[in-house]
C-alpha positions in Angstrom: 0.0 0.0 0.0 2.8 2.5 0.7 4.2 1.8 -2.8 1.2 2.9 -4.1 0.4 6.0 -2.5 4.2 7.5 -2.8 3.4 7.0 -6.9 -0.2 9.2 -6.5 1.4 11.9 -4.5 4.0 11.9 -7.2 1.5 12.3 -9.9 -0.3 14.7 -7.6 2.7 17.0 -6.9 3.6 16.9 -10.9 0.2 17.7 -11.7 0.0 20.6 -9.3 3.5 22.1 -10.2 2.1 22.2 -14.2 -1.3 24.2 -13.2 1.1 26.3 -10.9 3.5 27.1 -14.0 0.3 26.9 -16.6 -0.3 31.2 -16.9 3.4 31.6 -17.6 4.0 28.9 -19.9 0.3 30.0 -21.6 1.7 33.4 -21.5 4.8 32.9 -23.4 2.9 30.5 -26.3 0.2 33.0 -26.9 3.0 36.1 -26.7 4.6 34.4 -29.5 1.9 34.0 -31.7 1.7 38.1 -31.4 5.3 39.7 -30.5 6.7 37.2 -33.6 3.4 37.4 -36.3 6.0 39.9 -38.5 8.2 36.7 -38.5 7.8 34.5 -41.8 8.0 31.2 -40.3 7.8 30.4 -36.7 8.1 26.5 -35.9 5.8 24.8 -33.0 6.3 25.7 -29.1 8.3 28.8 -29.9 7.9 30.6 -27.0 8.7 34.5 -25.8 9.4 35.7 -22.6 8.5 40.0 -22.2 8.2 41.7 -25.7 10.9 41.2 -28.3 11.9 44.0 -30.7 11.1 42.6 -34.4 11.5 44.7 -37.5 11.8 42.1 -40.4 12.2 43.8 -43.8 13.7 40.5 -45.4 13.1 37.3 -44.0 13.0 35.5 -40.5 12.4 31.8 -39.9 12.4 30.5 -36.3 12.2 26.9 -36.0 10.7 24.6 -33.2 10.9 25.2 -29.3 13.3 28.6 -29.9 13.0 30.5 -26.9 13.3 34.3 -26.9 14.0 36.3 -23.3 13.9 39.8 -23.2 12.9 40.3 -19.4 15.4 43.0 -19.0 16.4 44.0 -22.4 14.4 43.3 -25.7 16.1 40.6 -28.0 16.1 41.9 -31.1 16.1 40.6 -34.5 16.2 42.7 -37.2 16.6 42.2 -41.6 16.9 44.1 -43.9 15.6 44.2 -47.6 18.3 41.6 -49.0 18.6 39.9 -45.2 17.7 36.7 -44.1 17.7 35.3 -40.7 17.2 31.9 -40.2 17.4 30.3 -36.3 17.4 26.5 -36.1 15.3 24.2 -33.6 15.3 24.5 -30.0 17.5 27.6 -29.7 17.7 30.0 -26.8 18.3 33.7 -27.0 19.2 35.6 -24.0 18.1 39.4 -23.3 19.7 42.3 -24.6 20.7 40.4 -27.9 20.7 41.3 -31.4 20.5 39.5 -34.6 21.1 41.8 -37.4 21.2 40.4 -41.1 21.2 42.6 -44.6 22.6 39.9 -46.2 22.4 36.2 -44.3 23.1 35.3 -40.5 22.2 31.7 -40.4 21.8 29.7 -36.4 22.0 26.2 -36.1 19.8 24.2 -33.8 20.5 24.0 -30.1 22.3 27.4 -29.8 22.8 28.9 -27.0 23.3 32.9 -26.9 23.9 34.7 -23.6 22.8 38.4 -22.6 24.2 40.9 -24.5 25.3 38.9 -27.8 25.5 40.6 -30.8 25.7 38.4 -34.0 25.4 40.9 -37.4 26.5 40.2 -40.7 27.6 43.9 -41.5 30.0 46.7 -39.6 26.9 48.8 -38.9 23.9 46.5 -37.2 20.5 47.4 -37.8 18.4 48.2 -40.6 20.6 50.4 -42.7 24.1 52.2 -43.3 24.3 55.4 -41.9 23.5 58.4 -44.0 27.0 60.0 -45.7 28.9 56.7 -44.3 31.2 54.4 -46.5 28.9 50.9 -48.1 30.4 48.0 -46.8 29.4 45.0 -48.1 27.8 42.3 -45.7 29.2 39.1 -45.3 27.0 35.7 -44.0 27.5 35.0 -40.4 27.1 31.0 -39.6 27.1 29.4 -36.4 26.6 25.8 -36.0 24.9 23.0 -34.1 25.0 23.2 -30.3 27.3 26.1 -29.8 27.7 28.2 -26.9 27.6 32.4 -26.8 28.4 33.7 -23.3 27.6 37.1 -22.3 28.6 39.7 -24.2 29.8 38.4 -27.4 30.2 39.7 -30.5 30.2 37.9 -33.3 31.4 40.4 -36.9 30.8 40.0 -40.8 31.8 36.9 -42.3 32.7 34.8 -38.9 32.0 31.2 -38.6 31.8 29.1 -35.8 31.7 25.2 -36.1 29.5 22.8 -34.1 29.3 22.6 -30.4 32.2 25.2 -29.9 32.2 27.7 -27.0 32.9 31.0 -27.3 34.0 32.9 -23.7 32.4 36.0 -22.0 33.1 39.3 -23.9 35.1 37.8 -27.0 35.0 39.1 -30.4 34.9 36.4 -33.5 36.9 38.0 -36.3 37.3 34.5 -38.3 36.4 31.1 -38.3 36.1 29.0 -34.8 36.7 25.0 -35.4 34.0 22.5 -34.2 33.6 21.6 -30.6 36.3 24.3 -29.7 37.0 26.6 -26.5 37.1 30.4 -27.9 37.9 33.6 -26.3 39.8 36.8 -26.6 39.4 40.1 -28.5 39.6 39.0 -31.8 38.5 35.1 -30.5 41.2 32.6 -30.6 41.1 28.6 -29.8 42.0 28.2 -26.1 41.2 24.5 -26.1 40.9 23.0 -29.4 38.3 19.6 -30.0 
């Protein structure tokens, strides 16, 4: 008999911790479907946290279970007319980021991008060059499966960074990171290679 009673008060207890949680989690489905309708794609249990800061003049896809948090700071995510940003399955982005793409910026699945990151594929991030400034061309930005962005990195025009690598608090990617490598540093260098 005791078995049995320690298994209901465990469905019990799991049960009541879901209702408890229900108005957030309910919250965060329902702001998605509004805070990301500019978006052109947005996969299944995408979910936001506080209002993000969308201006999509291009293209955004957002794949499955991508979570957005802009308690303190809006993430934002913006492309321009030629841009395209395209964010893989089950990817989290931290507040205060920005995703900036007038040409391509492309996140693989199971990212992880800390408060703070910045990941733009041109000099000058945001919707368009400043008026009187020089034209630089943008260069794509990739980032692949199941890498890490701490806080505060910035990732420039043209950088790469290979599968599962981590890339340290406050470092700049200049180039191309290996897969499954340790980053850091201003520009980024391999502490730790695979």
């Amino acid at each position: 008999m005791h078995g049995r009673w320690v298994i209901v008060k465990h469905s019990v207890s799991w049960w009541w911790s879901r209702l408890k949680e229900g108005p957030s989690w309910l919250k965060s489905i329902l702001g998605a479907r509004y805070w990301l309708r500019s978006c052109d794609q947005v996969g299944a249990n995408t979910r936001t946290f506080w209002r993000p800061s969308i201006e999509n003049r291009g293209r955004i896809v957002l794949g499955t279970r991508v979570r957005l948090n802009s308690n303190w700071a809006p993430v934002e995510l913006v492309s321009g007319p030629q841009g395209s940003i395209d964010i893989g399955d089950g990817v989290f982005i931290n507040y205060g980021s920005m995703i900036s793409a007038q040409l391509r910026v492309r996140i693989g699945s199971n990212v992880m991008l800390g408060n703070y990151c910045i990941v733009a594929d041109t000099e000058t991030p945001g919707v368009g060059d400043p008026p009187g400034g020089p034209v630089i061309a943008p260069r794509p930005v990739e980032i692949g499966d199941g890498a890490w962005l701490a806080a505060r990195v910035t990732v420039l025009p043209g950088a790469r960074i290979g599968a599962g690598a981590v890339i340290a608090a406050g470092s700049i990617v200049a180039g191309d990171i290996p897969a499954g490598a340790l980053a850091g540093g201003i520009p980024a260098r391999v502490l730790r290679p695979k």
